[in-house]
N, C-alpha and C positions, 0 to 999 in steps of 0.2 A: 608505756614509754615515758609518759610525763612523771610519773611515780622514780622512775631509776634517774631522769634527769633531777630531780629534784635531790633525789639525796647525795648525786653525787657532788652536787653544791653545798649541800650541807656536810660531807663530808671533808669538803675540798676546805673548806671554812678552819674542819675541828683540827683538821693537818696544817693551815699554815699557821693557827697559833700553835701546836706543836712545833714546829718548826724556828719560831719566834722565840718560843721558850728553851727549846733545845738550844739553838745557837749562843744563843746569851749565856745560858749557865755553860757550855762548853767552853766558850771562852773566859769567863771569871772562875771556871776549876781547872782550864786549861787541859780539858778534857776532850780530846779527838773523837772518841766515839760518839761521844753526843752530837758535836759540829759536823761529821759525816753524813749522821742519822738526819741533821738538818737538812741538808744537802739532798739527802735522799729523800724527802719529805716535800720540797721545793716538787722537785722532780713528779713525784705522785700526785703533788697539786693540779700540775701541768694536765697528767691521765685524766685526772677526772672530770676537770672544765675543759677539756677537749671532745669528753662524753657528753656533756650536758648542751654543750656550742652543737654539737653533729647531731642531736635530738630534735633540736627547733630547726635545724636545715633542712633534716629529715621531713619533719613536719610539715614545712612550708612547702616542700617539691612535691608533696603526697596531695596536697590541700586539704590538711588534718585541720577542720573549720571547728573541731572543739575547744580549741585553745583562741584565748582573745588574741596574741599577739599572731596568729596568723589570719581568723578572721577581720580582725583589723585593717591590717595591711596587704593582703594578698587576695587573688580571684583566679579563678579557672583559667581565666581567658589570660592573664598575663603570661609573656616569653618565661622561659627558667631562668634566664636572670635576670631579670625584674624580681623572680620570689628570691632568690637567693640577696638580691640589693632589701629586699621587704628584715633579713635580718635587724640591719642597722638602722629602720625607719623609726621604727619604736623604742618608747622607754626602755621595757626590761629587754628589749633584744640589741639596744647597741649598749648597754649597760654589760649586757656579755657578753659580748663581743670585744668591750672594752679589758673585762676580765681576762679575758682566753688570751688576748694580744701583750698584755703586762705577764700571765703567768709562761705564754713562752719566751719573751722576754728575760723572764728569770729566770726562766732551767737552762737555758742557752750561759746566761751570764755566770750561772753558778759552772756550769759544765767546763768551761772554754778558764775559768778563772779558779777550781776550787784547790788548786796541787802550789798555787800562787798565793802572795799577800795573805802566809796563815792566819798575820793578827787582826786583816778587816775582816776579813771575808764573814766571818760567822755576823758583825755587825750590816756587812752587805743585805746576807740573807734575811738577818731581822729588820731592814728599814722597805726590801720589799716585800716581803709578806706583810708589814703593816699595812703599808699601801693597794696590796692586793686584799687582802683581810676586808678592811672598807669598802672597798666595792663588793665583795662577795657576800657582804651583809647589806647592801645596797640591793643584790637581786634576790637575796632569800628570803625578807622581810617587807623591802620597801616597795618597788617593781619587779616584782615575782617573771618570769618572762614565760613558763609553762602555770599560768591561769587559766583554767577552766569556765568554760562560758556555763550560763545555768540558765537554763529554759525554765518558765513559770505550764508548768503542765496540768491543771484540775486541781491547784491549791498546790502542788509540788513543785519545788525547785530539780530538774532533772537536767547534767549534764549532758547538753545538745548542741551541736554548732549548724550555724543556717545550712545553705544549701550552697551557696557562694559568698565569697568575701567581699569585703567592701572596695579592694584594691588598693594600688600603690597610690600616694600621692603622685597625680600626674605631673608634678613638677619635677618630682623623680625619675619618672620616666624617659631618663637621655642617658645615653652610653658612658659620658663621664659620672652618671650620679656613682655606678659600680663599680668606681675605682678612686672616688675622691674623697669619701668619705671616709673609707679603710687608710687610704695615704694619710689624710689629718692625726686620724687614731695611734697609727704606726710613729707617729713626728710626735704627737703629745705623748704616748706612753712610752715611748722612746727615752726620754730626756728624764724618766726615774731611777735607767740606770746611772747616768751621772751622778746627780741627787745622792743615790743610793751610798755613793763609793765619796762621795764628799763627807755624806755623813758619818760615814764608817773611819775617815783619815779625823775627823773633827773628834772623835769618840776614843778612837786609840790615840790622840796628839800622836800622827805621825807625822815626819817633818820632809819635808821635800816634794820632788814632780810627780808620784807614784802615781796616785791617782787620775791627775791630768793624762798620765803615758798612756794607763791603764784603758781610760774611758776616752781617749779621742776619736777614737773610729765609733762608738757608741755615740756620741755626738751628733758628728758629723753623718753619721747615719741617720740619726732623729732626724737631724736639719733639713738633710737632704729629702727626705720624704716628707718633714713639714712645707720645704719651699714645696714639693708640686703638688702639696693638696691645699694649698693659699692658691697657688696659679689655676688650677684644675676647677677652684670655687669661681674663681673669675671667670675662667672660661663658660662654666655652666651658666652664670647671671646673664654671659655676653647673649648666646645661643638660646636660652631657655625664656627667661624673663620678659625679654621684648620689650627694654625700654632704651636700646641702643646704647648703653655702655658695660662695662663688666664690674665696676667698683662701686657702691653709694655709700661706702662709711658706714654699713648696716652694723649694728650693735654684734651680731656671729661675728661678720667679716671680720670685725676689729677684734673678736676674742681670740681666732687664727692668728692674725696679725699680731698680738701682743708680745706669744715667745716665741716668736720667729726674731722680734728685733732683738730681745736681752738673749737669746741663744746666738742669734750673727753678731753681738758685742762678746759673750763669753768665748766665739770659737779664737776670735780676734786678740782678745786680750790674755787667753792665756800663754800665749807667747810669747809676752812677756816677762809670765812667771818662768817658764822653758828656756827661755835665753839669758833673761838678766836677774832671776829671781825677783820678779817685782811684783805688785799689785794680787798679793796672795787673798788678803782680805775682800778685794775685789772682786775675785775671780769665782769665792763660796758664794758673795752677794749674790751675784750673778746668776751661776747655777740653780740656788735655791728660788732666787724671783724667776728662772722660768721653768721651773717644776712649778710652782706656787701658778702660774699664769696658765698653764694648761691646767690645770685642776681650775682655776676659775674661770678658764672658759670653757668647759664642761657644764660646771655651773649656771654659767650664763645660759646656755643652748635650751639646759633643762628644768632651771625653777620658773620659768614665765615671768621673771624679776621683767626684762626687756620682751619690748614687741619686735616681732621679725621672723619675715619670711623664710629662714634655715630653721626658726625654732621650732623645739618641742611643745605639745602645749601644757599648761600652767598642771604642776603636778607639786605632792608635799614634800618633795624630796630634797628642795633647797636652804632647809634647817638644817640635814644631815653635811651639805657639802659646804655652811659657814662654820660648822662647828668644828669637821674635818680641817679645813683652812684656818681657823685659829689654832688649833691645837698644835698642828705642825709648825706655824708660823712660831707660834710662843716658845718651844720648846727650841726650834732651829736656832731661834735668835740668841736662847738663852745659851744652847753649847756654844754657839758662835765668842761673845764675849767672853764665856770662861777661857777659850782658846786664842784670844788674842795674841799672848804673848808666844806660840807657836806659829805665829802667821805675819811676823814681824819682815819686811822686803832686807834680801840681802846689796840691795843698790838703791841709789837716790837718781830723779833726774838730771843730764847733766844741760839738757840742750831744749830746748823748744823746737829746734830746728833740728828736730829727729825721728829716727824708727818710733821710738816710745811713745815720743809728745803724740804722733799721727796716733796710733791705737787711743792712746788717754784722749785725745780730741774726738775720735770717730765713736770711742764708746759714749763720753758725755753727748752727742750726738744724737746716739740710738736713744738713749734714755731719755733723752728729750721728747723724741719722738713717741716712744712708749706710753710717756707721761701725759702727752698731749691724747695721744688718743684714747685711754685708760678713762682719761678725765671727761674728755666728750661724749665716750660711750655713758657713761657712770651718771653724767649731771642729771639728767632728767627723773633717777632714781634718787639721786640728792637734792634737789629743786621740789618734789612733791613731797620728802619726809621733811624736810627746814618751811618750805611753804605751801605746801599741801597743792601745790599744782605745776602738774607734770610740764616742765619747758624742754622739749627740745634742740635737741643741737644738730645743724644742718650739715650739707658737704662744705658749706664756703668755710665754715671755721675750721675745718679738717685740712682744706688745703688751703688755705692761710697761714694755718703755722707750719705745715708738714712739708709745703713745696720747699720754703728757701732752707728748709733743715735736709729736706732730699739733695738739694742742690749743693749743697756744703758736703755732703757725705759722698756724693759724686767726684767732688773734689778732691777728697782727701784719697778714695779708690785709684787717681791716677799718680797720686803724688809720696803716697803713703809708704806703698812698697819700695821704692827707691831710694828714701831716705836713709841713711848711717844707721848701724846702731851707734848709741852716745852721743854722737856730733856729726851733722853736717856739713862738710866746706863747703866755700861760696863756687870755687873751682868745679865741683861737683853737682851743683844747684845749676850752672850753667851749662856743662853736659848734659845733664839729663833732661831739662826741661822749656831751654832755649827756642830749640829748632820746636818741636811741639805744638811750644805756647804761640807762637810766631803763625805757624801753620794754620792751626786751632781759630787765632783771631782773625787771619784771612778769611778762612771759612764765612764765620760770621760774617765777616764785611758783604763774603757775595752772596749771602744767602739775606742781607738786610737789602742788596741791592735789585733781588730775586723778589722781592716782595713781601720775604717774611717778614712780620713785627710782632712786638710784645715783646716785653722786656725780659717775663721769665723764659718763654719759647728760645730764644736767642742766647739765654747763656747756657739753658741747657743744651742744645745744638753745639755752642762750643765749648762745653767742658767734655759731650761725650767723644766729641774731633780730638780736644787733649787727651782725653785719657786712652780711647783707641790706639794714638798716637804713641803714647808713651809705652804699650802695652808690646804695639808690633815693633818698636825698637829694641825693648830690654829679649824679645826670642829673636831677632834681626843681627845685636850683635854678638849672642852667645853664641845661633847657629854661625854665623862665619865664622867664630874663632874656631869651632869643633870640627867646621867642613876641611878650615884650612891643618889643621892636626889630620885627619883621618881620609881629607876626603868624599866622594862622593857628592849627594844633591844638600839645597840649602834646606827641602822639606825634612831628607832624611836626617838630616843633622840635629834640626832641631827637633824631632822627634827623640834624639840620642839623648838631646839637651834637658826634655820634659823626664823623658826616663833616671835624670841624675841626679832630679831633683822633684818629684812629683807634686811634693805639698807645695811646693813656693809657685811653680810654673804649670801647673793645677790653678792654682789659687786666681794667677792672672787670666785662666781661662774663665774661671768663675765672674772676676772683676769684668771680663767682656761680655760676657751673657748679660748681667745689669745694666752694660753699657748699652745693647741693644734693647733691653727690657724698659729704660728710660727712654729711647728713642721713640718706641710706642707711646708710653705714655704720653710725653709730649706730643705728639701728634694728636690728642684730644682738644687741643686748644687750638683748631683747625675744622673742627666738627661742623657739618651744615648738615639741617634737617627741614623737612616741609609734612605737616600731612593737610589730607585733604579726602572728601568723601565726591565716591567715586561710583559711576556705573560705566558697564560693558561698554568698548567706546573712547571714555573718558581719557585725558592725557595728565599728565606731571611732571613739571619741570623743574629738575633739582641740580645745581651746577652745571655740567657738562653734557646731562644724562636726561634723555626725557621716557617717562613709561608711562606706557598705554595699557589700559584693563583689556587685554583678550577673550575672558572668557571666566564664568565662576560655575564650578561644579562641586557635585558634593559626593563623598564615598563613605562606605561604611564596610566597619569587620568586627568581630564579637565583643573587640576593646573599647574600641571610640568608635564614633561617626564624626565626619569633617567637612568643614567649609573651605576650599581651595580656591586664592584667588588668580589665575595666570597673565605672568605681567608682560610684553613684550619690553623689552629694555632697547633703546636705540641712543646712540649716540652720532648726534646731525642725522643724517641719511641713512647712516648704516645701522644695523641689525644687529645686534650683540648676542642675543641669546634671550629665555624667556625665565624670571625665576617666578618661585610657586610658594609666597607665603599665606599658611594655613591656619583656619581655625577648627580647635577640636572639641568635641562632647566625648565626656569617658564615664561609662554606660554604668560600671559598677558605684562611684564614686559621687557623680552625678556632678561633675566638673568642669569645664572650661578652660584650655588654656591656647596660646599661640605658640604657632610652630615657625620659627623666624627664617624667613630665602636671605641669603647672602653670598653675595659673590667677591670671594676674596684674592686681591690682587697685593704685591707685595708694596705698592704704595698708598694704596685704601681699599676698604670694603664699604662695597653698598650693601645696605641692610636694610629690607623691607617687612615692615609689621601689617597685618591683616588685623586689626583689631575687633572686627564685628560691624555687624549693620544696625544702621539707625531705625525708627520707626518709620521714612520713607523710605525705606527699603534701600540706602545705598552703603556702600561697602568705606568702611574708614581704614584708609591706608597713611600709614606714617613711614617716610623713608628716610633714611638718613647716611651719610657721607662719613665714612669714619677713619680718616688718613694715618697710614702708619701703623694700625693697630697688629698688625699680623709680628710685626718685630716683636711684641712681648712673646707671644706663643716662640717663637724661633728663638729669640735671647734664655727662655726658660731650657728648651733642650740643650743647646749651650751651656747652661748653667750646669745643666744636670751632668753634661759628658766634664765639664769642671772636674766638679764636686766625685765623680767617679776616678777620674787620675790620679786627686787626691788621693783617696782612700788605697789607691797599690800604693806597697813598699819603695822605694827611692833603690836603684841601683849604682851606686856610685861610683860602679867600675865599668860602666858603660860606655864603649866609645873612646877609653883611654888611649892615649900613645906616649912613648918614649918622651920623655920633656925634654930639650936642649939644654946644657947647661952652660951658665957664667954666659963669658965672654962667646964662645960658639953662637950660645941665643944671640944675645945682645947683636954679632956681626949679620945672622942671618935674618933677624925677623926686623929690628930698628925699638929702639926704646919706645915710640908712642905705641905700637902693637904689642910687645912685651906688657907694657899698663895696660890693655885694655883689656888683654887675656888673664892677667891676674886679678883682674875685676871681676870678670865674666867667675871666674872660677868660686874667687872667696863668696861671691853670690851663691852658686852651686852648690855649698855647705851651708848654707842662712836660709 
């Protein structure tokens, strides 16, 4: 089995340079059969790294312990998916896994695209298969993924695998590990078909939106699956780690986080190319820094450059992925320049007080942000080659610079969308944002008088009051104008409303999902914790909440054995309910980790760690008060049903009626209804 998966990677390899070569010479002989044959090459690539991906699955659900990468990472006693999550544990198995995910990637992109854009496409084909190329020589030379274990027998090397595996990392071991690591991979290898089709418009100087039309759902697709394997990481820190928050600026965390920001500035900014032909040159930067940013957070995960608990550990393979990264960089940059004069905007700014300024603010923004955390993950790699000792960079400089840039970007999410394109009146600035802003700073007033303080707490409270604000008015008055045309309820109306326009009123769903997503976060600046070592008996008083140790038992089943601590939780007199945080041993592994009780409420969660017992035998419990936090998980689904409305088609004839004409309108509806319905509308095309 190892012998057929092996070659068919080696096969899959000698096809997409085939295919690389096909394509190119089809296109400079201007020869279809070759560019088909490409095409069809793409495709057999697909077959084959689908054969070799179902080999190691195969393997791993067998407990085929000849191979290191499943005695490695897998054991008798783990669930089936645990072995199936044991794929992507490992170097050469999330290496292809990374392979299989780009190569369907490409036969989908070639399939759905190849009867289209005769003049990229064959360059399409050749920028992924470069790309896929590199990694397939990543697993056929560097991290082999069907390695052979070799027993030393009576002077003989003789392939043998133990009798059981070492098992999964038990840190893996949680229900989101099986779906957020494939999400991340889907969000980073995603964003090569962009890439791909930029580089292909860049190589044929072809002039106009094509590309952008072509690859937006491609995009937005990446995105969408990189937003919830960013969030799905958080969530496992929150749950898994036991240190009672979900974020630390860990060196992975911020490699997720890098093209998540220059992809939410590229999805942003190209809209401006689409509406006003603007910021062309911007918009390849863009694209190309976050393909560049997923490939270096790959990087990051797997040469042991950086310490961190997501990382793989320290292997040779991080010479291959700076080499790869210059190459592409130098050569991107060098079409880039030749094609300047093809990437010239057909419009100048005309306003600062507009649609465009907001995007050009909200991107310089993102990048800001990018830049800062790019630099703080990076420094302590640049601190130890300039002075030979390693300094770290903590979470206060992460959020020191990145709050008031979040807070600005907050800003601009309520303000952004409603601006003109071109110019803004002031007549208009007062419509929109008046009543809102007014509202928004009440808020604040009662929630300073409420007790909260802190300067940043307090504006973010009322910028997300503004922009909620802003968000339920612009579907507030398109639904009544559409109710009063057709009819019926204000839900269903503005249902009619999102349907006419999906990407724009999508979009503002998206903007509310962050809205809530910041409401959590902010609520960490509200956190109280106590720990304290504890026996049977023993009480803890932690804000409102006091818990009593009940009881500690211990169980065992062929994976772990575990320390359970049972907590009575009361609040004054009364009895709440008992949670059960645990300590585990995992038997193959020879591991340690916590299994975190939390009781979550949609204004906090209490979170209790069983950390272990001391040498006097008493049990160390750390609890903590964690306000607000559940709105991120809720803001993220939010996001996600967004980001899904988006991607349907817009029906524009949804919900129409008869328009009044002239003076008829004008007698039955009044001139200020008349404006407000022709707002509502021209919105509905923007």
């Amino acid at each position: 089995m190892e012998n057929v998966a092996s070659f068919a990677l080696l096969l899959a390899f000698v096809l997409a340079v085939y295919a690389i070569v096909a394509s190119v010479a089809g296109a400079l002989q201007k020869n279809e059969r070759l560019q088909y044959s490409s095409y069809r090459a793409t495709g057999a690539v697909w077959a084959l790294v689908t054969v070799a991906i179902g080999c190691l699955l195969y393997a791993l659900l067998t407990d085929d312990f000849r191979l290191t990468a499943v005695s490695s990472h897998s054991n008798r006693a783990m669930p089936w998916y645990y072995k199936v999550t044991a794929l992507w544990s490992g170097q050469g198995g999330s290496l292809l896994f990374w392979s299989w995910l780009l190569a369907s990637y490409s036969a989908v992109a070639v399939w759905l695209n190849r009867e289209k854009h005769r003049a990229m496409m064959p360059y399409v084909v050749a920028t992924l298969m470069v790309v896929l190329g590199f990694f397939l020589v990543l697993n056929i030379f560097v991290a082999p993924p069907f390695e052979l274990l070799a027993m030393n027998q009576g002077g003989q090397m003789v392939v043998q695998g133990p009798v059981d595996g070492n098992g999964l990392n038990p840190l893996l071991q949680y229900p989101a590990m099986a779906i957020h690591p494939p999400l991340l991979y889907l969000g980073f290898v995603g964003f090569t078909v962009p890439f791909a089709f930029a580089m292909a418009t860049l190589i044929t100087k072809q002039a106009g939106e094509k590309w952008i039309e072509t690859t937006r759902r491609w995009t937005m697709v990446a995105w969408l699956f990189l937003s919830m394997g960013v969030i799905l990481g958080a969530r496992w820190a929150y749950a898994v780690l036991g240190w009672g928050g979900y974020w630390g600026w860990d060196p992975v965390e911020n490699a997720s986080l890098l093209p998540w920001l220059t992809g939410t500035a590229f999805l942003h900014s190209v809209m401006m190319q689409e509406k006003r032909g603007m910021m062309k040159v911007w918009n390849m930067v863009l694209i190309f820094s976050t393909f560049f940013l997923c490939i270096f957070g790959t990087f990051l995960t797997r040469s042991g450059v950086v310490s961190s608990v997501h990382a793989f550990a320290q292997s040779p393979i991080g010479p291959f992925f700076v080499g790869f990264l210059a190459i592409t960089i130098l050569f991107s940059g060098w079409l880039l320049l030749e094609r300047l004069d093809y990437l010239k905007s057909d419009q100048q700014l005309d306003s600062l007080v507009s649609r465009e300024s907001s995007f050009l603010f909200n991107n310089l923004l993102l990048l800001a942000a990018c830049f800062s955390v790019l630099w703080g993950t990076l420094f302590p790699v640049i601190s130890e080659a300039v002075q030979g000792v390693k300094i770290s960079v903590g979470a206060p400089f992460f959020n020191k610079v990145n709050i008031p840039i979040g807070l600005f970007l907050l800003f601009l999410t309520g303000v952004g969308p409603l601006f003109a394109w071109r110019k803004t009146s002031l007549a208009s600035l007062q419509k929109n944002f008046l009543k809102p802003g007014a509202i928004a700073l009440a808020f604040g007033v009662a929630l300073f008088a409420l007790g909260v303080r802190g300067f940043y707490p307090q504006v973010s409270f009322i910028l997300c009051a503004f922009v909620s604000l802003t968000i339920w008015m612009e579907f507030y008055r398109g639904a009544r104008v559409i109710r009063g045309k057709t009819g019926g309820s204000l839900l269903g109306a503005a249902v009619t409303l999102t349907r006419r326009n999906t990407r724009r009123y999508g979009g503002y769903v998206v903007h509310f999902g962050m809205v809530l997503i910041f409401v959590g976060i902010t609520g960490a600046a509200f956190n109280d914790q106590h720990e304290q070592e504890m026996v049977v008996g023993d009480q803890m008083d932690l804000g409102p909440y006091t818990l009593r140790m009940a009881e500690l038992r211990e169980t065992d089943n062929p994976n772990y054995s575990s320390q359970i601590a049972s907590m009575e939780l009361y609040r004054g007199d009364r009895l709440l309910g008992e949670m059960e945080p645990e300590r585990r041993f995992y038997k193959a592994s020879r591991q340690a980790t916590t299994e975190v009780a939390i009781r979550p409420r949609l204004n906090e969660d209490l979170y209790i760690v069983y950390s272990g017992m001391t040498e006097q035998n008493r049990a160390v419990i750390s609890a903590h008060i964690n306000p607000l936090v559940n709105w991120i998980w809720i803001g993220t689904l939010v996001l996600v049903f967004g980001t899904l409305v988006c991607l349907f088609p817009s029906q524009p004839g949804a919900g129409k009626t008869q328009r009044v004409p002239g003076a008829s309108r004008a007698a039955a509806e009044g001139p200020e209804k008349i404006k407000e319905e022709d707002e509502v509308l021209a919105r509905l095309n923007t």
